[in-house]
N, C-alpha and C positions, 0 to 999 in steps of 0.2 A: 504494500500500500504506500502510496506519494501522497506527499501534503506541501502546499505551496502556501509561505506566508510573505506576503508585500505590505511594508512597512515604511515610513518615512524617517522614524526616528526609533530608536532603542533604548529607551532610559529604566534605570534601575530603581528599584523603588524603596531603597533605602537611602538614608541623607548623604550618604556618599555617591550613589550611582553606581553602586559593581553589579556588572551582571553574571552570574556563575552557570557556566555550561556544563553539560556531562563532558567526561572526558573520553579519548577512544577505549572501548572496550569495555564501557562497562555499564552494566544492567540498568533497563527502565528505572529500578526501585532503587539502584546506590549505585555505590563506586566510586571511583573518581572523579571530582568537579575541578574545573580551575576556574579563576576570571577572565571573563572575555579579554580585557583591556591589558591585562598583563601579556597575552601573546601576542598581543598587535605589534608591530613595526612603528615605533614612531617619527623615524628617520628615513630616508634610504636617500642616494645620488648614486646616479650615475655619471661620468663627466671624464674628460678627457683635457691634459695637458702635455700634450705633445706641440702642440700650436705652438706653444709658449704663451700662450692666453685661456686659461681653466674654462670648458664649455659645459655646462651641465646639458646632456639629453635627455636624461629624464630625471625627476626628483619625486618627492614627495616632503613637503613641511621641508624643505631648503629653499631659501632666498638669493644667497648668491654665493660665489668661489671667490676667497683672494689668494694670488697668487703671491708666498711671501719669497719664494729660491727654487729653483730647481728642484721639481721633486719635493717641495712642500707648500700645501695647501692649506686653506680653511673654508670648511661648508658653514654658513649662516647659516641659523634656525627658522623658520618663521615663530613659530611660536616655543618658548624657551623650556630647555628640560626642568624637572622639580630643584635639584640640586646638583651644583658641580660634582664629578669624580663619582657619583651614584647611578651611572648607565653603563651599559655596555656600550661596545663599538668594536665593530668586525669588516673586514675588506678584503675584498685582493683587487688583483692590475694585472694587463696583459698588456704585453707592447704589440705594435702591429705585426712585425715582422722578423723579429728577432726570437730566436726557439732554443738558443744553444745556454739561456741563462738558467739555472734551475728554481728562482722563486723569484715571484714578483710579489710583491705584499704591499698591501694600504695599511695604516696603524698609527695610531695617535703619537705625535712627538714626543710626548713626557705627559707623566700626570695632571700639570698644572695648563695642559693645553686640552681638557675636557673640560669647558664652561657650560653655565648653564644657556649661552645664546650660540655657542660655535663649537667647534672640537678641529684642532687646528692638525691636521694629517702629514707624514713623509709619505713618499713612493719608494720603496727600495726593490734595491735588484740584487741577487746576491746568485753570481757564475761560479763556473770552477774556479779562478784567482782572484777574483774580484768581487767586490759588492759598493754599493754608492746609491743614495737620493738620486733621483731622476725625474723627469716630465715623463710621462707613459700616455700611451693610445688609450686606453680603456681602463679604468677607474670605478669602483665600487664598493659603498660602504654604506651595511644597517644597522640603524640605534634601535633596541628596546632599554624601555624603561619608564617613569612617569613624569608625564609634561608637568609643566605648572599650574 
């Protein structure tokens, strides 16, 4: 049996607003619940700095890219996470046409570059005798966590 539910808005009816879903695999009567809003994405960009000028192609809740060095970026939030240094952040990068490196990686520059308006990013490359900050083809990186 299918069941179609269309809706405009989702709101919780407790003063907080959590909505708690089943979880996979477990029974009509129990099991595991989580909160919706915990598994959402609050972040993501995708973007490219190989131009030499940070392009985002597609985002979500990103405003814009500054370009601060080669190889280091920062995504603007539109709207701000709860607290500095209390979200995740996870990436990777591929360059266009280069194959012989063995890891491309997106990743916060240091702790104190996870605010609660930006999260200021390196691109690194790391080959068999080398690794170094770089502009890369293709760029991506998603926050979970709670906004403000």
């Amino acid at each position: 049996m299918s069941s179609e539910l269309r809706v405009n808005v989702l709101r919780g009816s407790t003063a907080n607003g959590n909505i708690t879903i089943q979880g996979e695999g477990a029974s009509n009567l129990g099991g595991a619940t989580m909160q919706l809003q915990q598994g959402l994405a609050k972040v993501w960009c995708a973007f490219s700095t190989s131009t030499g000028t940070p392009t985002i192609s597609d985002s979500l809740n990103s405003t814009s890219l500054t370009d601060n060095d080669g190889g280091d970026t920062t995504i603007v939030y539109t709207s701000n996470m709860l607290a500095a240094k209390s979200y995740t952040v996870s990436g990777l990068a591929a360059n266009a046409t280069d194959v012989t490196n063995f890891i491309y990686s997106s990743q916060p520059k240091q702790d104190d570059s996870v605010a609660t308006g930006s999260v200021r990013l390196v691109q690194v490359y790391v080959g068999a005798s080398s690794a170094a900050n770089s502009d890369i083809a293709y760029v991506c990186n998603i926050i979970h966590g709670d906004l403000a």
